[in-house]
C-alpha positions as CSV (number, residue, x, y, z in Angstrom):
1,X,-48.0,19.3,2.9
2,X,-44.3,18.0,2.6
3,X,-44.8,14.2,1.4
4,X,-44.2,13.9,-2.4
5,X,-42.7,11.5,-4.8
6,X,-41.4,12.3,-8.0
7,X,-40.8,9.7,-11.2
8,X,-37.9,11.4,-12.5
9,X,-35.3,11.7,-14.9
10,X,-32.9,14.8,-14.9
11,X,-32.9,14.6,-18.7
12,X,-36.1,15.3,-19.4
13,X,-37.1,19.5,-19.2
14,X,-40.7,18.6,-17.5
15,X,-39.2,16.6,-15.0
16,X,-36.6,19.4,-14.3
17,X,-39.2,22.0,-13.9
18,X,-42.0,19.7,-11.7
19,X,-39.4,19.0,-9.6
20,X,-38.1,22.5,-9.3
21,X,-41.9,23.9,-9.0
22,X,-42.1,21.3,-5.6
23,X,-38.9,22.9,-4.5
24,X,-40.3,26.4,-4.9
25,X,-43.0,25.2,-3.1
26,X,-40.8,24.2,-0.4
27,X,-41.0,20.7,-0.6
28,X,-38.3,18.1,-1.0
29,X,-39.5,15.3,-2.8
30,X,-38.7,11.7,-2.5
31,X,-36.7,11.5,-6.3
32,X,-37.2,7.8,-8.0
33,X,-35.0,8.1,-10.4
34,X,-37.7,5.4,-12.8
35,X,-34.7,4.6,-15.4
36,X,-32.2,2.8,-12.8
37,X,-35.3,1.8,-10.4
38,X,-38.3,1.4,-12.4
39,X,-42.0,0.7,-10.6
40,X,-43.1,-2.7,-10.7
41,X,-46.0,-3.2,-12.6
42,X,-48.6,-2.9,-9.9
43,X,-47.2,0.6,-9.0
44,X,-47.3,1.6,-12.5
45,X,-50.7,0.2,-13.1
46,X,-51.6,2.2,-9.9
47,X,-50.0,5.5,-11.2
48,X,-52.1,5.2,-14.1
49,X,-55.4,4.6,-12.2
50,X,-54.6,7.3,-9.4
51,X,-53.7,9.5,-12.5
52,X,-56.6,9.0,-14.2
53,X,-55.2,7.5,-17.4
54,X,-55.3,4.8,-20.0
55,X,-51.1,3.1,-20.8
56,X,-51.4,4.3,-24.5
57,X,-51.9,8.1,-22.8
58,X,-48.6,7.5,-20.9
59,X,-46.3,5.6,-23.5
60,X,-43.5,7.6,-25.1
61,X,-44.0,6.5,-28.4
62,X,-41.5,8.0,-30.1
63,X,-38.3,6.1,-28.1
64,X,-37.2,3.0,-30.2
65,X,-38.5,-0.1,-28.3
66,X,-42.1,1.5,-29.2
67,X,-41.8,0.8,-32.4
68,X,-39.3,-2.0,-32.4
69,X,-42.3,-4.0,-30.4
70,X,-44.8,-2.6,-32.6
71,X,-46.5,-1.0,-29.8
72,X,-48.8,1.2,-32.2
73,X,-51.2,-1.2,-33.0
74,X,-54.6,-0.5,-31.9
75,X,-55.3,-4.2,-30.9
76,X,-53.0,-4.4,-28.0
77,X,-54.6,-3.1,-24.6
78,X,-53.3,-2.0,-21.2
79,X,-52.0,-4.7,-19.9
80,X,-50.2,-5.4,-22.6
81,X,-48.7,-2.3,-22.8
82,X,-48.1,-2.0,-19.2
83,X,-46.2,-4.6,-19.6
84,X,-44.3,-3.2,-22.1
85,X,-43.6,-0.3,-20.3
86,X,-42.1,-2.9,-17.1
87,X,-39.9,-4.3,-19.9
88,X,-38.7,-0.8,-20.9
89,X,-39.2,2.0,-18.7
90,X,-37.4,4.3,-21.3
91,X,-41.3,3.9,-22.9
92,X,-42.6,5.8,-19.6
93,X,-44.3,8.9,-19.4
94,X,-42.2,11.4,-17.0
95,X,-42.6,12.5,-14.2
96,X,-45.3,10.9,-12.2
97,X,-45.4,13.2,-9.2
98,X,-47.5,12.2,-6.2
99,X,-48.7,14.2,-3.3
100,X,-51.2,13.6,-0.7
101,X,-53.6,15.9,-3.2
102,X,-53.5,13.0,-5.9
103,X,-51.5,11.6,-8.5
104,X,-50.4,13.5,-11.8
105,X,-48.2,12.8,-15.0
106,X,-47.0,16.5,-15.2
107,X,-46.8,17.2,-18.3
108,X,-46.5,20.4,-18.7
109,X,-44.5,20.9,-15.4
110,X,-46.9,23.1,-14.2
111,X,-49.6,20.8,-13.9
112,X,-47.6,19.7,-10.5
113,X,-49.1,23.0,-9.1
114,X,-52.7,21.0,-8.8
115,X,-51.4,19.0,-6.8
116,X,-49.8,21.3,-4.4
């Protein structure tokens, strides 16, 4: 298997070490760098389907438009914080890695390895 994509930014430690786990793997992933070229909000509602996971399990909640948009309260659903996440992709869970085997937010890097 060679075909992977990576949601990454090179500041982040997990996104460091997924990406260098594909390497080690021998794969070269395709690197969206999700900061300067966010996903649309179809792909990122589709990361979080393939990935198996609800937006409040992949918001960073501790980066300041989460609270400046009062993104904790329980009353607001997916979509609306989908969108939120569109607006701000700083509020993103990194990295997204995808492989032919699935789609993962790899968090702990390791967690690429299931998908190798």
């Amino acid at each position: 298997m060679t075909d992977a994509t990576i949601y990454h930014n090179a500041r982040c430690s997990n996104s460091r070490g997924a990406l260098a786990l594909l390497r080690e793997a021998g794969i070269e992933p395709v690197i969206i760098d999700y900061l300067k070229d966010p996903p649309d909000r179809a792909t990122l509602a589709r990361l979080l389907r393939d990935a198996g996971l609800g937006a409040r399990e992949a918001i960073r909640t501790k980066e300041a438009p989460y609270a400046a948009l009062h993104l904790d309260d329980p009353a607001l659903d997916d979509d609306a914080l989908i969108d939120a996440m569109v607006a701000n992709p700083v509020l993103i869970q990194r990295p997204f890695v995808v492989t032919g085997n699935g789609t993962r937010l790899c968090r702990p890097p390791e967690l690429v390895r299931t998908l190798l």
